[in-house]
matplotlib code that plots the C-alpha trace (Angstrom):
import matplotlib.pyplot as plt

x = [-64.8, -63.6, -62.0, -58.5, -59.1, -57.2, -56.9, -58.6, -55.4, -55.7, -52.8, -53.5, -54.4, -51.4, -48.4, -47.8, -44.6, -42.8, -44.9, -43.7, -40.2, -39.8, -40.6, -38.1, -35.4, -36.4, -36.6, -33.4, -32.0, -32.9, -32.3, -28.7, -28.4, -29.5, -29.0, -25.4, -23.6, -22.6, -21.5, -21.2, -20.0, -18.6, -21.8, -24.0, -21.9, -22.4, -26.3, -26.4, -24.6, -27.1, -30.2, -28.8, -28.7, -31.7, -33.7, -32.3, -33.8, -37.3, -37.3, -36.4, -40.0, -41.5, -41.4, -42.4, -45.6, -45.2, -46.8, -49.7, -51.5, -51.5, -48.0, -48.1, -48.3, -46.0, -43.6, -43.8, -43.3, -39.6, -39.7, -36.9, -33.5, -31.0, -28.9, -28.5, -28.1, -30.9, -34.0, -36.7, -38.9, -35.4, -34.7, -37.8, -38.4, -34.4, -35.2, -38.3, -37.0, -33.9, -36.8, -37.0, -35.5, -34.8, -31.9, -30.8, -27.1, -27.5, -25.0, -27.5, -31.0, -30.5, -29.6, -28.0, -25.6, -22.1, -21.0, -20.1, -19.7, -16.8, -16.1, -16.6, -14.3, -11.7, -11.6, -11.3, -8.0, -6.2, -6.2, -10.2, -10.5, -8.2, -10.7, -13.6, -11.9, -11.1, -14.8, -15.3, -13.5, -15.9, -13.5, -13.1, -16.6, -17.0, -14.5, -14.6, -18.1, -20.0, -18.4, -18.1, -21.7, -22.5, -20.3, -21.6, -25.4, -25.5, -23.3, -26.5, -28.9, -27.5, -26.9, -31.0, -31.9, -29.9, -32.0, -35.2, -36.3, -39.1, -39.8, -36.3, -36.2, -39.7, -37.6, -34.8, -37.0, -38.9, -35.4, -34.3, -37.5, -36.1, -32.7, -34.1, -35.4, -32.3, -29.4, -30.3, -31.1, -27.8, -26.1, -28.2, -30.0, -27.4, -24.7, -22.5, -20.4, -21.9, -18.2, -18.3, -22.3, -21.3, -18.4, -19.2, -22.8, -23.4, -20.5, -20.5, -24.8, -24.2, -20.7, -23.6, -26.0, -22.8, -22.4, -26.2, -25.5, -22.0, -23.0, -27.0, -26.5, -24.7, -24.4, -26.7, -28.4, -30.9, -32.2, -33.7, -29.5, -28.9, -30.0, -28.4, -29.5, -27.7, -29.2, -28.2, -26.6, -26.6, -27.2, -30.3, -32.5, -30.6, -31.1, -35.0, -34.2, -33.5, -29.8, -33.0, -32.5, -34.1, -37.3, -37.9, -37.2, -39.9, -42.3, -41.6, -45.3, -44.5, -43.4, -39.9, -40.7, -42.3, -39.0, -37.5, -41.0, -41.3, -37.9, -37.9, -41.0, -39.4, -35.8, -34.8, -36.6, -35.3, -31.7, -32.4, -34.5, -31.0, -28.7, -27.6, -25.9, -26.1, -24.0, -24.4, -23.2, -21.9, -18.4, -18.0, -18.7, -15.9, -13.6, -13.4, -13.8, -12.3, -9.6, -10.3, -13.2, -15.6, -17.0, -15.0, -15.7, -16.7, -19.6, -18.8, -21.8, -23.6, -22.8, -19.8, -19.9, -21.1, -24.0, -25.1, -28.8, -30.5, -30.5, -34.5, -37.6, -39.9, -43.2, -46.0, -49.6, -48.6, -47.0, -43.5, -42.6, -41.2, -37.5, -37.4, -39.1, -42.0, -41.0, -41.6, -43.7, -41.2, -43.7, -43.5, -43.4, -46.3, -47.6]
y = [-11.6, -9.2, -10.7, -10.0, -8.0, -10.2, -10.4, -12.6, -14.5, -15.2, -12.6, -9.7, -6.8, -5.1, -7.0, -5.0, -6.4, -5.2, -1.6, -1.5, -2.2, 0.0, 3.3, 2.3, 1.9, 5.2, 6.8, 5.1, 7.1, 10.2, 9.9, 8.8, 11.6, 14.6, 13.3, 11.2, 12.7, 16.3, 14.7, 10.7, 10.4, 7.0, 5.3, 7.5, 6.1, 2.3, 2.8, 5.1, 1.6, -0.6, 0.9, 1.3, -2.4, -2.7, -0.6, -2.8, -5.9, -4.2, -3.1, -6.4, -7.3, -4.7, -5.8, -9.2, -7.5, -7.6, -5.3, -4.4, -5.8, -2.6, -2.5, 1.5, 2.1, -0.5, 1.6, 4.3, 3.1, 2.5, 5.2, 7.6, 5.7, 6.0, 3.8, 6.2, 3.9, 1.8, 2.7, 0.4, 0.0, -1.3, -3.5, -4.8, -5.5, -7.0, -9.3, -10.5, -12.0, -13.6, -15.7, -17.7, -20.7, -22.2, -19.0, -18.8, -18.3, -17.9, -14.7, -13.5, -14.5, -13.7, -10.4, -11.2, -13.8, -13.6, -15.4, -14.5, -15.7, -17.5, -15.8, -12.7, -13.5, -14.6, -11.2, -8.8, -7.3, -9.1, -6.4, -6.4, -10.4, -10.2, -7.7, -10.5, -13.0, -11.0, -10.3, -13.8, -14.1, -13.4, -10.4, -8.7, -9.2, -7.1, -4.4, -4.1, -5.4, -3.1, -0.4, -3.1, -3.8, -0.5, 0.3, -2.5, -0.9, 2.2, 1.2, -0.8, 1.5, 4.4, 1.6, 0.8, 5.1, 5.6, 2.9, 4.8, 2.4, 4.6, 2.2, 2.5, 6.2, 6.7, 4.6, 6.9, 9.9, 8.5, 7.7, 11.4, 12.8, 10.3, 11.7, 15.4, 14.4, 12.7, 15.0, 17.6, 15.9, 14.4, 17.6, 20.4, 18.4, 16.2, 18.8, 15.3, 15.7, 13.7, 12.1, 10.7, 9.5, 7.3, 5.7, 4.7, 4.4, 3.6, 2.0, -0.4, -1.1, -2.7, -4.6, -5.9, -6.9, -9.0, -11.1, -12.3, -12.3, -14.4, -17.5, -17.4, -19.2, -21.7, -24.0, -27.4, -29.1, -28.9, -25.6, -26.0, -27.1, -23.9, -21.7, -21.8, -22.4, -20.6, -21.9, -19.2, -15.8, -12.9, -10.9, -13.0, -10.0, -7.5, -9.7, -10.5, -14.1, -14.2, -16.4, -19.0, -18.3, -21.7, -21.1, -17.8, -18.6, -21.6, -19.4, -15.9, -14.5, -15.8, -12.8, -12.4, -13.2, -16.7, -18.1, -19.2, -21.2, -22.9, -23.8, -25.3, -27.7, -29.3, -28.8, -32.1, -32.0, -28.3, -29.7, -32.8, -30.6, -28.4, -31.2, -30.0, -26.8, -25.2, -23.5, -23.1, -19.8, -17.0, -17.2, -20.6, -19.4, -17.0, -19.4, -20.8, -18.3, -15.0, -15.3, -17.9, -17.9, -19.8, -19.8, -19.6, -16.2, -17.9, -20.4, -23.6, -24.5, -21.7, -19.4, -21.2, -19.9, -16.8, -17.8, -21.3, -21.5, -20.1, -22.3, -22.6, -20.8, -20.0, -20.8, -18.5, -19.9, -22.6, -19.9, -18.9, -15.7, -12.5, -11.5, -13.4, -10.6, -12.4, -14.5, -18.4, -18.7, -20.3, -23.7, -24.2, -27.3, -29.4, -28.2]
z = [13.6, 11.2, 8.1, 6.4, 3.5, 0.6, -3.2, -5.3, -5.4, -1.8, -0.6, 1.6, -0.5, 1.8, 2.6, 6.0, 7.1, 3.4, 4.0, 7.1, 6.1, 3.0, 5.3, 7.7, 5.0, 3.6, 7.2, 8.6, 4.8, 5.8, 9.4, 8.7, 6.7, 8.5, 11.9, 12.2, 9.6, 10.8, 14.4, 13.4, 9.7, 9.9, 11.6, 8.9, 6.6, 7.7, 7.9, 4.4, 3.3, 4.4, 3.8, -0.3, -0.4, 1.4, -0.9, -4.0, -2.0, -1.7, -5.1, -6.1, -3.9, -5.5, -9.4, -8.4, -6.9, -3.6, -1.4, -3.0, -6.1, -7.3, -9.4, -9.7, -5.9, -5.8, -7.9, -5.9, -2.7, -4.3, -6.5, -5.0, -6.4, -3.3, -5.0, -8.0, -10.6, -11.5, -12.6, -11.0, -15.0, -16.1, -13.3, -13.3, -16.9, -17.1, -13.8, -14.9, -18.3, -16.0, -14.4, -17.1, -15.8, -19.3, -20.3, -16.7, -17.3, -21.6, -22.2, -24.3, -23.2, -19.2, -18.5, -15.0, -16.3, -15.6, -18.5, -21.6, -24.9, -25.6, -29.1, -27.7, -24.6, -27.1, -29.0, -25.7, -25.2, -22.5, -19.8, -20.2, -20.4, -16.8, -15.3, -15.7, -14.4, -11.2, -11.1, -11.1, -8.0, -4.9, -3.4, -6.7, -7.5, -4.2, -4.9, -8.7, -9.2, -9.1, -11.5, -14.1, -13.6, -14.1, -16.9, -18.7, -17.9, -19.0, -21.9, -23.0, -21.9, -23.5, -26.9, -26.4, -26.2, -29.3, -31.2, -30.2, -27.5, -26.5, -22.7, -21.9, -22.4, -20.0, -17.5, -17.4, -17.6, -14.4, -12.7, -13.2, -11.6, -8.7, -8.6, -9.4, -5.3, -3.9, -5.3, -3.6, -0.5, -0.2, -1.1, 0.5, 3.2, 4.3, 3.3, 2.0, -1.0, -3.7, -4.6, -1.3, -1.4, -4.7, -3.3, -0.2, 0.3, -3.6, -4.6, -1.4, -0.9, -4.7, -3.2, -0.4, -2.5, -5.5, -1.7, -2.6, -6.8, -6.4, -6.9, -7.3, -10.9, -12.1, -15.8, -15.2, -17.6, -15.6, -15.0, -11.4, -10.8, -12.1, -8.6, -5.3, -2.0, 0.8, 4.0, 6.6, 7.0, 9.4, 5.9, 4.8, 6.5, 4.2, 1.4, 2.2, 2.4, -1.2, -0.2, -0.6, -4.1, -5.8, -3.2, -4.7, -8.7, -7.7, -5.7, -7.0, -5.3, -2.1, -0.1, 1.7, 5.2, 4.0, 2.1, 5.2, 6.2, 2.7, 2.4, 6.2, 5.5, 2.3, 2.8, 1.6, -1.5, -2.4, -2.2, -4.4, -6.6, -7.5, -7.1, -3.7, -5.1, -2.0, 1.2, 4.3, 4.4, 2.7, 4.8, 2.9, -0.4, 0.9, 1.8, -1.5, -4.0, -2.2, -4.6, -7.0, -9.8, -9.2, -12.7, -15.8, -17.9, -21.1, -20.7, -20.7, -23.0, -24.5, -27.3, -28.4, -31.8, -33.3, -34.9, -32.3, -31.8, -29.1, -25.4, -25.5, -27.1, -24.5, -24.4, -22.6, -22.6, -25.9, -28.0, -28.5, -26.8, -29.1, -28.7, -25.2, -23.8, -21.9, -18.7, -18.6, -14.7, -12.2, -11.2, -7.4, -6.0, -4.9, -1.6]

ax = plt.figure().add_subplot(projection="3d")
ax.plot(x, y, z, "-o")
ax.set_aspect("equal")
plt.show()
């Protein structure tokens, strides 16, 4: 019998089923592209859509080193940005600092909290503070979200270049190679205007994936209460099954396609092990936040003051962790 080739960790040295998937996404892209568009523009639309937000849920797979051991091939097999905005070294070094259980939500020490700092709240101008708290709502997060998200990005990339930051600038170098590809695809090959590309497909595959990003955190005292559970949804496919949010901050090698198995054998212990801060779909989360907040802006803890001490210092392997840069390993639970 011929045996599964397999890392030392166990894995398969190829995850086929996230292979498999990430040259559909691109091929579904192009095929959208150069063969609905001239004749079907509203379906090529819908797919272009999709397969955005889809490629922002495999490149989420990819940083956390899923399908191959190998995080440079891993890299590429993301590496054109359809999406436009994000480059994937920046995503991935941002994301992997928000796993640190102990700063989820901190303004300052997560970079994919929605908080912010009180005092810094307090001293926005009042048309500004009013645009946050729609974004807090789950329908403005999906209208408006995702150009404040990415004004508030490249604001801080473009803050971080400035200041020399010699990584950041190799991921943005790397991203325009990327979009040096796709531009002229969509515009040549496609024969799409590019003002029409970034508010549709662009604008709306991020509205897709703020669905998923809503409500994943929340302030606990408890960090494992911090991360939601959403237990079913017709978009958990588009999402990789990351609505299982607390599974995959807990077991952040296990591969997509083997959330939904994990969470099934301990489902009771997953909801006492976040306080039950879960859903059981996204249409309820809908139902109660479409137009109310369901956080405030400020944090109701954190950063009170100017000058307040940091939420945690995290440790990695006994020592303390420079500038928060180095993630604190999500423990899974007993098997």
């Amino acid at each position: 019998m011929r045996r599964e080739n397999k890392s030392r960790d166990g894995r398969p040295a190829i995850e086929w089923p996230t292979f498999a998937l990430i040259l559909v996404c691109y091929a579904a892209w192009g095929g959208a592209g150069i063969f609905l568009w001239p004749d079907w523009p509203v379906a090529a639309l819908v797919i272009l859509t999709f397969t955005v937000a889809l490629q922002s849920s495999l490149m989420h797979e990819c940083l956390h080193g899923h399908p191959t051991r190998n995080p440079r091939v891993n890299e590429a097999l993301v590496f054109l940005p359809i999406g436009l905005v994000y480059p994937y070294r920046r995503f991935k070094a941002l994301h992997l600092r928000h796993h640190a259980d102990e700063r989820l939500t901190d303004p300052f020490e997560d970079p994919e909290s929605y908080y912010r700092a009180l005092w810094e709240y307090e001293a926005m101008p009042g048309w500004a503070r009013r645009l946050l708290d729609i974004n807090n709502t789950m329908l403005g997060r999906f209208i408006l979200g995702p150009a404040i998200m990415n004004f508030g990005f490249i604001a801080s990339e473009l803050r971080l270049i400035r200041q020399g930051d010699a990584a950041v600038r190799r991921a943005w170098l790397l991203h325009g190679v990327g979009l040096a590809i796709v531009l002229p695809v969509i515009g040549y090959v496609f024969s799409m205007p590019l003002w029409l590309y970034v508010l549709v497909p662009a604008w709306f595959g991020q509205s897709l994936i703020s669905i998923r990003t809503f409500a994943e955190h929340q302030w606990s005292e408890r960090p494992d209460g911090r991360t939601i559970i959403v237990e079913r949804s017709p978009l958990s496919f588009l999402f990789l099954n990351n609505n299982l949010h607390l599974v995959h901050h807990k077991m952040p090698t296990v591969p997509w396609y083997r959330l939904p198995e994990h969470y099934r054998q301990k489902r009771e212990e997953w909801l006492r092990l976040n306080g039950g801060y879960a859903y059981p779909n996204y249409l309820a989360l809908f139902r109660d936040f479409a137009f109310k907040g369901k956080e405030p802006v400020p944090h109701p803890i954190l950063r009170r003051e100017p000058h307040q001490p940091r939420a945690f210092r995290p440790r990695v392997a006994g020592a303390k962790a420079r500038g928060g840069a180095m993630p604190v390993p999500a423990k899974p639970t007993d098997d």
